[in-house]
VEXTOR-161324 format. One record per residue: residue number from 0; residue in one letter; x, y, z negated of N, C-alpha, C in turn. Coordinates in steps of 0.1 Angstrom, whole numbers. Last residue first. Example, Ala and Ser with C-alpha at 12.3 -4.5 7.8 and 13.67 -1.06 7.14 Angstrom:
% VEXTOR-161324
NODE   k r   nc1   nc2   nc3  cac1  cac2  cac3   cc1   cc2   cc3
NODE   1 s   128   -22   -71   137   -11   -71   129     0   -79
NODE   0 a   132   -57   -78   123   -45   -78   132   -33   -78
***
This chain:
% VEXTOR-161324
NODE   k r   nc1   nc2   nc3  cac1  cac2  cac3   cc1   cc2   cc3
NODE 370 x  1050  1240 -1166  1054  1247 -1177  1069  1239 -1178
NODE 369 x  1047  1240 -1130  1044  1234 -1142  1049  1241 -1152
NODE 368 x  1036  1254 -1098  1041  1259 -1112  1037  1248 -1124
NODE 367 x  1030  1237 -1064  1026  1240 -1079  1032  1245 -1090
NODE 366 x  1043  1226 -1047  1047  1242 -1047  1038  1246 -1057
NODE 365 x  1047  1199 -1040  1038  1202 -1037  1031  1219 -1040
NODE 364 x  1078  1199 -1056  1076  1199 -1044  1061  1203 -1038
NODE 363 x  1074  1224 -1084  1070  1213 -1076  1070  1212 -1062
NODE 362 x  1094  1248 -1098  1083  1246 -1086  1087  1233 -1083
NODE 361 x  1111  1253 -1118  1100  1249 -1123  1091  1250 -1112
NODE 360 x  1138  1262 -1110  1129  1274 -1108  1115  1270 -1115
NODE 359 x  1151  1237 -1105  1152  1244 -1113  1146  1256 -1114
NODE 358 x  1123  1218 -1091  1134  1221 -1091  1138  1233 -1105
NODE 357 x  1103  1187 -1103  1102  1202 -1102  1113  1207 -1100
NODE 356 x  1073  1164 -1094  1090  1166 -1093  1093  1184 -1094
NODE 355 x  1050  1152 -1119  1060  1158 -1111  1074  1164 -1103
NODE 354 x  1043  1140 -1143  1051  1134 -1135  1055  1142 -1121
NODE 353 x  1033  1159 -1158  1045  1153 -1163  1052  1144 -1153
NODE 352 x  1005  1162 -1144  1019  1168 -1140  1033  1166 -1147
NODE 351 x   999  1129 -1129   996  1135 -1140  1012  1151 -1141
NODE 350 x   979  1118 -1099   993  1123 -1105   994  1134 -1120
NODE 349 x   950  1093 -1107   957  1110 -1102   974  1109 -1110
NODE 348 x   959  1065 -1101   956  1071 -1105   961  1087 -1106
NODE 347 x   950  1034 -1081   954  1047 -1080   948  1057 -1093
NODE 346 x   941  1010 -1097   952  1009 -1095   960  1024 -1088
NODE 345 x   910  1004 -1092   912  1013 -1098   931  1015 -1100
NODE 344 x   899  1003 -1056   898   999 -1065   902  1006 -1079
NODE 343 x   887  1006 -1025   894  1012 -1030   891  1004 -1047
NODE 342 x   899   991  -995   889   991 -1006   896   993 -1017
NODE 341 x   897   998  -962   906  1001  -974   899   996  -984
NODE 340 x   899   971  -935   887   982  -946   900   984  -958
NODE 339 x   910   970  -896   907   968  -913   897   978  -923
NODE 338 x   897   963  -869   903   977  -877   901   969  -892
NODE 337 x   913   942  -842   901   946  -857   906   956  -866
NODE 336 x   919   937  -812   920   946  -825   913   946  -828
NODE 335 x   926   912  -786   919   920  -794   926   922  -807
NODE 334 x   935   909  -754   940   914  -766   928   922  -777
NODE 333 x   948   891  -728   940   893  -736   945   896  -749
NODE 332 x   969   875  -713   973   888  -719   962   895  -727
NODE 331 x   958   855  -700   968   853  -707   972   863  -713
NODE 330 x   918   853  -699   930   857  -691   944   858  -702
NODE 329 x   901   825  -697   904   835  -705   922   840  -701
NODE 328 x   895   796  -687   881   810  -694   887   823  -698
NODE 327 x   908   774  -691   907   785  -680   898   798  -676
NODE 326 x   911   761  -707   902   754  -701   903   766  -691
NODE 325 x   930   777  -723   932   759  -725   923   753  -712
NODE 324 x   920   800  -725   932   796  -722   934   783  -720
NODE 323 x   894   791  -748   895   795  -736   903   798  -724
NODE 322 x   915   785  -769   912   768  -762   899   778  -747
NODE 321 x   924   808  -775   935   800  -771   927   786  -764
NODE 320 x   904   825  -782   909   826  -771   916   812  -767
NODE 319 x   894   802  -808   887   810  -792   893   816  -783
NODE 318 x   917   812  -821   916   797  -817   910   797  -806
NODE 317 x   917   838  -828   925   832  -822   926   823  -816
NODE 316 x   887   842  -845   888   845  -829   904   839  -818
NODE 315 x   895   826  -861   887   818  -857   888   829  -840
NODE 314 x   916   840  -876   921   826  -872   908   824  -864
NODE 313 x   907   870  -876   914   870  -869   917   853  -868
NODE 312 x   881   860  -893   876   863  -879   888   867  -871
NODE 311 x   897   856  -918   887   844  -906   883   854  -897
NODE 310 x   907   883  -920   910   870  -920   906   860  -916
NODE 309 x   902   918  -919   893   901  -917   899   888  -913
NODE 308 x   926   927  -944   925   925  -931   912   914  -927
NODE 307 x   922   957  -968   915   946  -964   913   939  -948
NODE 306 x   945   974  -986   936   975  -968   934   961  -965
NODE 305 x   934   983 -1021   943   975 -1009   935   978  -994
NODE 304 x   937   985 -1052   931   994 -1043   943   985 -1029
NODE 303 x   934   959 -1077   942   968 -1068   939   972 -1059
NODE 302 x   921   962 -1109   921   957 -1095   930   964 -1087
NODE 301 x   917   967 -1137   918   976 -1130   916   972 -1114
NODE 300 x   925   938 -1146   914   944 -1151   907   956 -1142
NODE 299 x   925   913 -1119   934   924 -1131   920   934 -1131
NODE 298 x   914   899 -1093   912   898 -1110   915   903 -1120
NODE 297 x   917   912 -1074   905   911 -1078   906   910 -1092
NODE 296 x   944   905 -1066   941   918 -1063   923   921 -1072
NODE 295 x   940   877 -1064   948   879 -1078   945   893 -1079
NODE 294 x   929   872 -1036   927   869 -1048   924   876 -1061
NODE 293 x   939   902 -1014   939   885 -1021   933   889 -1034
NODE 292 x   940   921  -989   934   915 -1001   933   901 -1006
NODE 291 x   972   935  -976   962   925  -977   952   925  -991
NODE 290 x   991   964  -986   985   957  -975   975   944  -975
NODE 289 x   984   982 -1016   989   974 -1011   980   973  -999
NODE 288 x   991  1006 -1044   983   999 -1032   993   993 -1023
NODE 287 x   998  1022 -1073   998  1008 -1065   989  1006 -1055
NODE 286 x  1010  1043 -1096  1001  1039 -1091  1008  1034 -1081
NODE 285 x  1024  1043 -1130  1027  1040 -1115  1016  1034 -1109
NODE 284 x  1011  1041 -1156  1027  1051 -1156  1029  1048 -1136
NODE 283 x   989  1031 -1152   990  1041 -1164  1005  1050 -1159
NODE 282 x   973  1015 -1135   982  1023 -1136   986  1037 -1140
NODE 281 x  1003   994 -1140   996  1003 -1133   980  1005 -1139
NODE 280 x  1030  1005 -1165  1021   998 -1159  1009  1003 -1149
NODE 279 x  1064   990 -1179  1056  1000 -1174  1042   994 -1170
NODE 278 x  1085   973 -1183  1081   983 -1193  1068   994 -1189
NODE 277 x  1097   962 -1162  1102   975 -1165  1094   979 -1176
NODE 276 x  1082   940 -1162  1094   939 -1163  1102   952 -1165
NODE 275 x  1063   954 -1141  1059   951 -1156  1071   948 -1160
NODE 274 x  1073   963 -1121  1067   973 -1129  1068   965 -1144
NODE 273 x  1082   936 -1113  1092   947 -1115  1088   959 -1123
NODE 272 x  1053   925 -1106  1064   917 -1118  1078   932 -1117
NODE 271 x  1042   946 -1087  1039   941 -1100  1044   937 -1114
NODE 270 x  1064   941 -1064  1060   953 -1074  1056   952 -1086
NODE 269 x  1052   916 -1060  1063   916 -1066  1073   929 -1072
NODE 268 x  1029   917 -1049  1028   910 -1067  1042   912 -1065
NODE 267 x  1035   935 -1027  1019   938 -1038  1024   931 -1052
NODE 266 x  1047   913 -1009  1055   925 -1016  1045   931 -1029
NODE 265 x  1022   895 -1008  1037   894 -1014  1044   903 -1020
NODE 264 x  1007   915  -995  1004   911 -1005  1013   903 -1015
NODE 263 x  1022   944  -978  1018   929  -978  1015   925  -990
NODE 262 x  1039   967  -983  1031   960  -967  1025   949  -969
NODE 261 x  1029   991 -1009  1034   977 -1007  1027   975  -993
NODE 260 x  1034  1019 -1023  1026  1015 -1007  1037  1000 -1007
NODE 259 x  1033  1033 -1052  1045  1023 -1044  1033  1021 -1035
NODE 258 x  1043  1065 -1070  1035  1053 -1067  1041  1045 -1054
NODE 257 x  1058  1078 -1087  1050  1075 -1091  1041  1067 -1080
NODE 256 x  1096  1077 -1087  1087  1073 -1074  1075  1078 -1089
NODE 255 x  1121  1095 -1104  1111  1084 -1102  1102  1084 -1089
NODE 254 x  1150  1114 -1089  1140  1110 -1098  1126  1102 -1095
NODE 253 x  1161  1078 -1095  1159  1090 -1102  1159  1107 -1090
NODE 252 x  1152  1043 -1088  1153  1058 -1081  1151  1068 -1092
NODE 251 x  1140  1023 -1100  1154  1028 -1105  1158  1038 -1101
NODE 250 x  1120  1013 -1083  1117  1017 -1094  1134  1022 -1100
NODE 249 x  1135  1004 -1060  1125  1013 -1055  1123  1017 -1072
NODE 248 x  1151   981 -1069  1158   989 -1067  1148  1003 -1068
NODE 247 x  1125   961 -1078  1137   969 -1087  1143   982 -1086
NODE 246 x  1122   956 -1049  1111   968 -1057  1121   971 -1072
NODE 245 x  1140   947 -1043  1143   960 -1036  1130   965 -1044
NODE 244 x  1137   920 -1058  1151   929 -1057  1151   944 -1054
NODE 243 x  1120   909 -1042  1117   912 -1057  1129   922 -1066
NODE 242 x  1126   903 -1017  1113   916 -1025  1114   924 -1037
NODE 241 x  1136   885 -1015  1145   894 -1013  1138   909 -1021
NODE 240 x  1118   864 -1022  1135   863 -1030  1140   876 -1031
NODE 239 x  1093   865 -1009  1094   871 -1022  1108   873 -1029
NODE 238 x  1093   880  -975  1100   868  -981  1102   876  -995
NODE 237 x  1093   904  -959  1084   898  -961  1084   887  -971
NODE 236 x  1121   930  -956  1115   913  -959  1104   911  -960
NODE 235 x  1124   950  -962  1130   950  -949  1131   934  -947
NODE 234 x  1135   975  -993  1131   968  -984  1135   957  -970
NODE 233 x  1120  1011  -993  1135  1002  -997  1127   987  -992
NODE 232 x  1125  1041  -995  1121  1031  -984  1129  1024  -986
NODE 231 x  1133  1066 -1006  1120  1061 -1012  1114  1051 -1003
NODE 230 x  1154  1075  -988  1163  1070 -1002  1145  1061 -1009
NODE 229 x  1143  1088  -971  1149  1077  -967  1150  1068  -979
NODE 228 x  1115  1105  -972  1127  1106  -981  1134  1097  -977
NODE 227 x  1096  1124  -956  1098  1113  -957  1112  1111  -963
NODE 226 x  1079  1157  -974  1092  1148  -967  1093  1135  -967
NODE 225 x  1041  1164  -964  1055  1160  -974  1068  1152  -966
NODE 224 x  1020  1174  -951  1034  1181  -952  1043  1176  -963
NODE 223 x  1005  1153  -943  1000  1164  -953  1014  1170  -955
NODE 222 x  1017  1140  -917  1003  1151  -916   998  1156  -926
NODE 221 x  1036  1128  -932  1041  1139  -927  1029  1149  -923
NODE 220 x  1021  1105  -949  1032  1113  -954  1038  1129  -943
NODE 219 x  1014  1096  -924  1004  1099  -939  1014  1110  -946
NODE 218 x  1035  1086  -908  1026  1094  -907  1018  1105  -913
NODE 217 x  1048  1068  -929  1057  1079  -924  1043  1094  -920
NODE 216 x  1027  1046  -929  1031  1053  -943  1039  1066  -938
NODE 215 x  1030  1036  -903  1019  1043  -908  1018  1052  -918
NODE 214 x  1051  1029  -897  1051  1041  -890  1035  1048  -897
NODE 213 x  1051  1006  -917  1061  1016  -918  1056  1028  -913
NODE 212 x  1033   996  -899  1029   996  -910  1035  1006  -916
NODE 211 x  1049   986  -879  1036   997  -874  1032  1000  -889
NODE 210 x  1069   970  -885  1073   985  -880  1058   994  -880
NODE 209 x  1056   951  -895  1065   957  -906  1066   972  -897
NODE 208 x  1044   941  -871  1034   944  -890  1042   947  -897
NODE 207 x  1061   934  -856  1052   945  -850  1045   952  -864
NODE 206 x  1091   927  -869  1080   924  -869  1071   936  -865
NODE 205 x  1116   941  -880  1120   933  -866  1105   927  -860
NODE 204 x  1111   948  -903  1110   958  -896  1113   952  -879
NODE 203 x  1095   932  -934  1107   934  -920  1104   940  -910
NODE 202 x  1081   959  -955  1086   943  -949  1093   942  -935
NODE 201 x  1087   982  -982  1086   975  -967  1092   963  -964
NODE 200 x  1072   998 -1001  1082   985 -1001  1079   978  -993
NODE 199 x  1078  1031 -1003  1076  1022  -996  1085  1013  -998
NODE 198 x  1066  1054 -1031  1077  1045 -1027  1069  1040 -1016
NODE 197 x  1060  1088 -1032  1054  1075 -1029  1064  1067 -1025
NODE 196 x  1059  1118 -1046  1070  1109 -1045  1062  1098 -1042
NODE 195 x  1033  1130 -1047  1042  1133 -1038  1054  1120 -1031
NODE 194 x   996  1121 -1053  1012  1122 -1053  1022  1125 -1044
NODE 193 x   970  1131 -1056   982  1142 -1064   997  1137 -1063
NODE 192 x   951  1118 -1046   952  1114 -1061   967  1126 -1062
NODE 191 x   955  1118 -1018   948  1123 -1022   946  1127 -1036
NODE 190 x   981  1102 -1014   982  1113 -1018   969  1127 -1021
NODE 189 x   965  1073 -1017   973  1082 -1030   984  1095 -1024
NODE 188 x   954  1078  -994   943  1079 -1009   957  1083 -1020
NODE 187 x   970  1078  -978   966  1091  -979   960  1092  -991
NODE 186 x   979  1051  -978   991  1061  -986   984  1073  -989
NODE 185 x   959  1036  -967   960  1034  -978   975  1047  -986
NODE 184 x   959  1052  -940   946  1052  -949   951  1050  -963
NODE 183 x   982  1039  -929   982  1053  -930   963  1056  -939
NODE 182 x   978  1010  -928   986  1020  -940   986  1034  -943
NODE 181 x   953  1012  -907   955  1009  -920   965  1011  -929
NODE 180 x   969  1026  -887   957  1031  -896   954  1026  -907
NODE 179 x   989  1004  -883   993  1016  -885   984  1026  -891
NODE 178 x   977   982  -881   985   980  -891   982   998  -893
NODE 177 x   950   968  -867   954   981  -870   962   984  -880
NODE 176 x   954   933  -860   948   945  -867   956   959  -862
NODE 175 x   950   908  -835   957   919  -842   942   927  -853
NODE 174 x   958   885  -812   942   888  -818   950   894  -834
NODE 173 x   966   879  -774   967   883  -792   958   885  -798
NODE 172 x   984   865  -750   978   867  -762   975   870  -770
NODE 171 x  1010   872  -735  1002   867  -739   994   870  -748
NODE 170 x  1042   886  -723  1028   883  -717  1015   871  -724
NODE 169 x  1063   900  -741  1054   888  -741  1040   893  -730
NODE 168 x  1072   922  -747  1071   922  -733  1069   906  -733
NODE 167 x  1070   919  -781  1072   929  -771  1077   918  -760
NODE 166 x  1054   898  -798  1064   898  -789  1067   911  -783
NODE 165 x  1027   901  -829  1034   903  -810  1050   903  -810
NODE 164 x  1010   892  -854  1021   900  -847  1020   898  -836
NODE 163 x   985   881  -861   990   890  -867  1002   902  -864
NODE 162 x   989   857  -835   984   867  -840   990   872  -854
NODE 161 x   990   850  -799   998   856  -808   988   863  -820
NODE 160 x   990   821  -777   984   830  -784   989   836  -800
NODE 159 x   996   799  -750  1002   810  -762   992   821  -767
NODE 158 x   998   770  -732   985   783  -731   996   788  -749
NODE 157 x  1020   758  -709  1015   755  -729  1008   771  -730
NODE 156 x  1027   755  -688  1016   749  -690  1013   753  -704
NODE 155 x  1058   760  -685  1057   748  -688  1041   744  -690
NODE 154 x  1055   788  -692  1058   780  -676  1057   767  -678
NODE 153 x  1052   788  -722  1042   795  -711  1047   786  -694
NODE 152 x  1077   780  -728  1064   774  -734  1053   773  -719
NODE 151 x  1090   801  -717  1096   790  -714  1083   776  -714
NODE 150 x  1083   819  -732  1082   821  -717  1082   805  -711
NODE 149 x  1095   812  -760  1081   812  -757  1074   815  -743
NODE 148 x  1123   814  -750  1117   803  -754  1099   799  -753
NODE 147 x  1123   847  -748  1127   837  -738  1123   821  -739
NODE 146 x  1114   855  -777  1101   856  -764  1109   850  -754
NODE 145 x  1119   849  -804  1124   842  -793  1114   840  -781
NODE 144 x  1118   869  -822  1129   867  -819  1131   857  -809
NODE 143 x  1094   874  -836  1100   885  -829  1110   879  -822
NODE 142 x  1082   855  -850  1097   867  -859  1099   872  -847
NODE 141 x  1050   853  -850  1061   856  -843  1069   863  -856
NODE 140 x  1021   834  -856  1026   849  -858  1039   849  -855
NODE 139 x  1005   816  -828  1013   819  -839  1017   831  -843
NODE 138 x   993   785  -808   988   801  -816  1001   802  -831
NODE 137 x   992   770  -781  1002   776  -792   997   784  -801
NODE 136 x   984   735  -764   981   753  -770   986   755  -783
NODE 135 x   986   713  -761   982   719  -756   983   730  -750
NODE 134 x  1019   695  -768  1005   706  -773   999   711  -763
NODE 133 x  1039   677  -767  1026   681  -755  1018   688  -761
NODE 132 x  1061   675  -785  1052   672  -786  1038   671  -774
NODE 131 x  1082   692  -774  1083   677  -773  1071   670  -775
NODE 130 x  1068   718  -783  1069   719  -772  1072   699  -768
NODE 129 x  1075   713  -813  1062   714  -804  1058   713  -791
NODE 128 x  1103   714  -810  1097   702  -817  1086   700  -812
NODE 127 x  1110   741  -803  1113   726  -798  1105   712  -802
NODE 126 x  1101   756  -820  1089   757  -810  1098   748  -801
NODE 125 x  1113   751  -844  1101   742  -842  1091   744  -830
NODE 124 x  1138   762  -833  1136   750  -838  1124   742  -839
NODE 123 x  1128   787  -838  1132   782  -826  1134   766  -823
NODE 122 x  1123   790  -868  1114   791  -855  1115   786  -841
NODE 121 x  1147   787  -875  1138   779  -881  1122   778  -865
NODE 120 x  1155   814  -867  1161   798  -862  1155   792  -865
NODE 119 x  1141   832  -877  1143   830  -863  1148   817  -856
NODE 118 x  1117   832  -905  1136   827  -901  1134   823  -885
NODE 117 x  1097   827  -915  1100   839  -912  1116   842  -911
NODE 116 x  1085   802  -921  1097   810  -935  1102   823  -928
NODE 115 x  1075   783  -905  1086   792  -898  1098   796  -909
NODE 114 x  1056   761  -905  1061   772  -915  1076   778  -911
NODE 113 x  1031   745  -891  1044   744  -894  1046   760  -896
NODE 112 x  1001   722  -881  1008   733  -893  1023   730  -889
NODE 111 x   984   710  -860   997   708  -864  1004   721  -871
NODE 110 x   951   697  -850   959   715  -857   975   706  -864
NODE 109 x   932   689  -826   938   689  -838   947   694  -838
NODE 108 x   897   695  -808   918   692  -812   920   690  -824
NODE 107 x   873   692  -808   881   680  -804   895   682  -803
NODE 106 x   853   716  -814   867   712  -799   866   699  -797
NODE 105 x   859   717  -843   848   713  -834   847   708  -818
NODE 104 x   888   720  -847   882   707  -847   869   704  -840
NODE 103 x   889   748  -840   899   740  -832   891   722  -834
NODE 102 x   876   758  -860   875   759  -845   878   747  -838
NODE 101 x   891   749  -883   877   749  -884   873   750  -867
NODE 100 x   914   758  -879   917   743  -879   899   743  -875
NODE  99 x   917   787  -881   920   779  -866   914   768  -866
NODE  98 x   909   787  -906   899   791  -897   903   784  -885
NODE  97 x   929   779  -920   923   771  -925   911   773  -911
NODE  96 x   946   799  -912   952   777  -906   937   773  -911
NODE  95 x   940   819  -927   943   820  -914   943   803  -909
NODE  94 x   949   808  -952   932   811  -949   931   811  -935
NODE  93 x   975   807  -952   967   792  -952   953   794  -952
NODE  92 x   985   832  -950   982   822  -935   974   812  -940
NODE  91 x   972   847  -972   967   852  -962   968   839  -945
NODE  90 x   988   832  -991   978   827  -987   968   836  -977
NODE  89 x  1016   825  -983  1014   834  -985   996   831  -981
NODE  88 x  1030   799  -980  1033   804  -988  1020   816  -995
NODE  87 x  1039   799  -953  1027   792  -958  1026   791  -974
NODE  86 x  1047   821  -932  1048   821  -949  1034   810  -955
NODE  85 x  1047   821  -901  1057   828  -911  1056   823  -926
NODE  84 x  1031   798  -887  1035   808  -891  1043   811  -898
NODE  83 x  1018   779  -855  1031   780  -861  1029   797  -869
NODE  82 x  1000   756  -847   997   767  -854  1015   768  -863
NODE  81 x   997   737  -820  1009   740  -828   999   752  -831
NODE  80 x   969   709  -810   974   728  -807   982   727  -819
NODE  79 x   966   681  -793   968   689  -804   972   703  -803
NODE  78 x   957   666  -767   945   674  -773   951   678  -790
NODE  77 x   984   661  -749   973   662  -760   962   666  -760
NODE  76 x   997   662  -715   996   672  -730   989   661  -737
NODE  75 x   998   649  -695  1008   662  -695  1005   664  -707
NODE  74 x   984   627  -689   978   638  -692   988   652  -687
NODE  73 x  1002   605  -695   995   601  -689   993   616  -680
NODE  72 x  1017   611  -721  1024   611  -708  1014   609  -692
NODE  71 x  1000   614  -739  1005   624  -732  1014   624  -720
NODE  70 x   990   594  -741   980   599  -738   988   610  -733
NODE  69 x  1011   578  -756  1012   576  -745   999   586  -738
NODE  68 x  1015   597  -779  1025   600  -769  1020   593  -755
NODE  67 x   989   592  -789   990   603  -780  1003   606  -775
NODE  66 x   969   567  -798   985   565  -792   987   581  -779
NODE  65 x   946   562  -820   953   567  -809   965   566  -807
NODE  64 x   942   530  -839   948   543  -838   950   549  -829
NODE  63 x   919   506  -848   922   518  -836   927   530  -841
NODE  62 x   906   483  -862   918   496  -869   926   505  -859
NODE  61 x   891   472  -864   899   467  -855   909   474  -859
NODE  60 x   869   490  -876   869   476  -875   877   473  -873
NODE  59 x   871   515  -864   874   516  -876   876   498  -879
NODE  58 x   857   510  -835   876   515  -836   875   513  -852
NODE  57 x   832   500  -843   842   491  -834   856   494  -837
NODE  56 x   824   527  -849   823   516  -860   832   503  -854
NODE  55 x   825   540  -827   835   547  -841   833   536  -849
NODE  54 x   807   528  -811   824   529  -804   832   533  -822
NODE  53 x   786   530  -821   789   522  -819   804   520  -817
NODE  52 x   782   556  -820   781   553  -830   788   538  -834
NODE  51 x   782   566  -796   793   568  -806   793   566  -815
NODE  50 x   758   552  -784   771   545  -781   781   552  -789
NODE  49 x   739   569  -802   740   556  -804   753   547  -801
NODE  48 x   744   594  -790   743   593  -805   748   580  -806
NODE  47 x   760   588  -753   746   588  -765   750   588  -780
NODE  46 x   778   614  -747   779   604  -750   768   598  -759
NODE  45 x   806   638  -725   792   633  -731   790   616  -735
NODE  44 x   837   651  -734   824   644  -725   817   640  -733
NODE  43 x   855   641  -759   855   649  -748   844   640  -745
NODE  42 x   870   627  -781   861   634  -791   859   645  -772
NODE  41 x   883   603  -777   890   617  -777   885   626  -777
NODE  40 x   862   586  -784   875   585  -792   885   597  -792
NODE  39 x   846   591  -766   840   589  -777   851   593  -785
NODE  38 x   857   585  -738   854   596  -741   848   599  -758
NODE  37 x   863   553  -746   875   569  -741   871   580  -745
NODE  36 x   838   547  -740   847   544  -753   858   556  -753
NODE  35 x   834   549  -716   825   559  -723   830   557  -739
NODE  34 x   857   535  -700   850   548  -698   845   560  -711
NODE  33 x   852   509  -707   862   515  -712   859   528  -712
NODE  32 x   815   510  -717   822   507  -708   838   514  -714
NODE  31 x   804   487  -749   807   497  -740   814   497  -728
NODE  30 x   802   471  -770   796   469  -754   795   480  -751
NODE  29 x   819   466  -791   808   481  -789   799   474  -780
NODE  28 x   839   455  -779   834   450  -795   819   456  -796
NODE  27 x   854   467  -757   843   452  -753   838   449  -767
NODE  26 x   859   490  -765   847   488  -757   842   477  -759
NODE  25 x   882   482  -783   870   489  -790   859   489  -780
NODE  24 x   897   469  -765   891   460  -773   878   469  -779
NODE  23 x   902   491  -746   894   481  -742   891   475  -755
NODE  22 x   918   507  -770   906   509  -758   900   502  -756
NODE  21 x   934   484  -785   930   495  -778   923   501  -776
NODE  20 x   956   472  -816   942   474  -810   939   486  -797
NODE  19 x   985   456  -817   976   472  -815   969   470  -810
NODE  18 x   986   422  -818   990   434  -816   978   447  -817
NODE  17 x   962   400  -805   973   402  -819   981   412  -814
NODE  16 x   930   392  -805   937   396  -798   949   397  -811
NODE  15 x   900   387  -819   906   376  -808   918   379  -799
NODE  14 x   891   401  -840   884   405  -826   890   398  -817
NODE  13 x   909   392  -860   891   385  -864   889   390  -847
NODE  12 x   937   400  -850   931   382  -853   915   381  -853
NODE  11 x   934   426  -856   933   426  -843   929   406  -843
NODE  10 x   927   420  -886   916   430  -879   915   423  -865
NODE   9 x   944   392  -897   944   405  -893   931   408  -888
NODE   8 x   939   367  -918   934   375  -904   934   390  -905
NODE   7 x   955   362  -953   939   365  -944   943   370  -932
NODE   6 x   976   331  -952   971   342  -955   961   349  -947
NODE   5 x   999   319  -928   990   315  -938   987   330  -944
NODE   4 x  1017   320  -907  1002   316  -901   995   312  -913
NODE   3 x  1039   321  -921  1044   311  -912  1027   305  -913
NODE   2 x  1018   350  -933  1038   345  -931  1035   328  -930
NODE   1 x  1009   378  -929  1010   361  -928  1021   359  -927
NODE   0 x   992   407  -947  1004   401  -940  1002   386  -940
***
């Protein structure tokens, strides 16, 4: 700083100008044309090794900041893409943001995180904020709750891409798994292991990944002839506050569950903390599978048997559609599915017959005679 013209020269003072450095100043420092400075800086078009070499060492000198509202008024948009999801929280999205961002940078965009919390309003809210912004392009996992707004996006030029979930009667985008095979895999193993009573700790059901997932575990359960119990479906969140409450409730059921189908790896550790909080463990007294693989699923001694979604290959193929959307490569309703992997671990364990359910005749639902 100077105060009344004493003290060291500003950046824009040593290159012979005072105010915000531009464009032009970074060309004529470089000896470039404005032209080929432009394209250097907004990382588009071609450009010798040498003149970007020159142009990046000129803008860092002078202290060249882009100015993308005025780029966007120019333009109609940016070169930034909104990555809007549910639970930044939940490290399945910050692996997901981490792959978009990896795409998306080679490009020449840049990636604007924002965390929904899997709140409709929260959501609507920030697909205002983005939308003020000129993004380019949208990629996000949906509450489901405001495909009028996101239409809205779409007519306005803003290319949309959906992943983990969908909009019903959205016209756009998506890059998905197989919720529904994939839970119906992971409930079969434990009823392959002898159980009957299987809790479900379900996530919101207003979500394509809470209903298909649900429908999965129903499935599993009904193609080996056992009753879907209503009373053994507890739930109806993705969000750990509410989780941690309804796997309580799911363990208090008399008579007992012996094992829990968690949709998500949230719901997964907060089963966990309720089991263990109860005195119990997996899985000695309650077998455990879950929807995603993380981390922490690895490191217990036993591990947790889970349906493994490809995670970078759903943020990195996302991004690929959405900036072929961007450039006009790629049709707006495009839809790809990746089948998940179950991986089985040691967290199921056979149903022991003390744990069976038996009426007063001493027959087990599964029509077995215990003593």
């Amino acid at each position: 700083m100077r105060i009344n013209g004493k003290g060291p020269a500003t950046d824009g003072e040593r290159s012979g100008r005072v105010g915000r450095p531009t464009i032009a100043d970074v060309a004529q420092i470089s000896g470039v044309s404005v032209t080929t400075a432009a394209r250097v800086l907004a990382r588009r078009g071609y450009s010798s090794a040498e003149a970007r070499q020159r142009v990046l060492a000129a803008a860092e000198q002078v202290g060249y900041v882009p100015n993308y509202v005025a780029r966007s008024l120019r333009h109609g948009q940016t070169n930034i893409i909104g990555l809007l999801v549910a639970d930044v929280e939940n490290s399945f999205y910050s692996s997901l943001a981490k792959n978009v961002e990896a795409v998306a940078t080679r490009a020449g965009y840049f990636v604007v995180l924002c965390n929904s919390a899997d709140d409709p309003e929260r959501e609507h809210e920030l697909l205002e904020v983005l939308a003020a912004l000129r993004i380019a392009g949208l990629i996000l996992t949906p509450t489901g709750a405001n495909r009028r707004q996101l239409r809205r996006l779409q007519e306005d030029g803003i290319s949309v891409v959906q992943v983990d979930r969908t909009v019903e009667q959205l016209e756009a985008g998506s890059v998905l798994v197989d919720n529904e095979n994939g839970a119906y895999e992971a409930v079969t193993a434990m009823v392959a292991a002898g159980h009957r009573r299987i809790g479900l700790l379900a996530g919101a059901q207003r979500t394509t990944t809470g209903r298909e997932r649900t429908r999965g575990y129903r499935r599993a359960l009904e193609e080996h002839g056992l009753p879907v119990d209503p009373d053994l479906i507890r739930g109806g969140s993705f969000r750990r506050e509410r989780a941690i409450e309804e796997a309580r409730a799911l363990l208090a059921i008399d008579p007992p569950v012996t094992g829990i189908f968690a949709e998500n790896n949230i719901l997964a550790e907060t089963a966990m903390l309720a089991i263990r909080d109860a005195g119990l463990t997996v899985p000695g007294d309650i077998s455990l599978v879950a929807f995603d693989d993380v981390e922490w699923m690895r490191m217990l001694d036993d591990g947790i048997t889970t349906v493994r979604q490809p995670v970078a290959d759903l943020g990195r193929s996302a991004a690929e559609m959405l900036l072929r959307q961007i450039h006009g490569g790629s049709s707006a309703a495009a839809t790809i599915v990746y089948r998940p992997t179950l991986i089985s671990r040691g967290s199921i364990a056979p149903c022991r017959p003390q744990q069976a359910v038996v009426d007063s005749a001493g027959t087990s639902i599964d029509g077995r005679n215990y003593p």
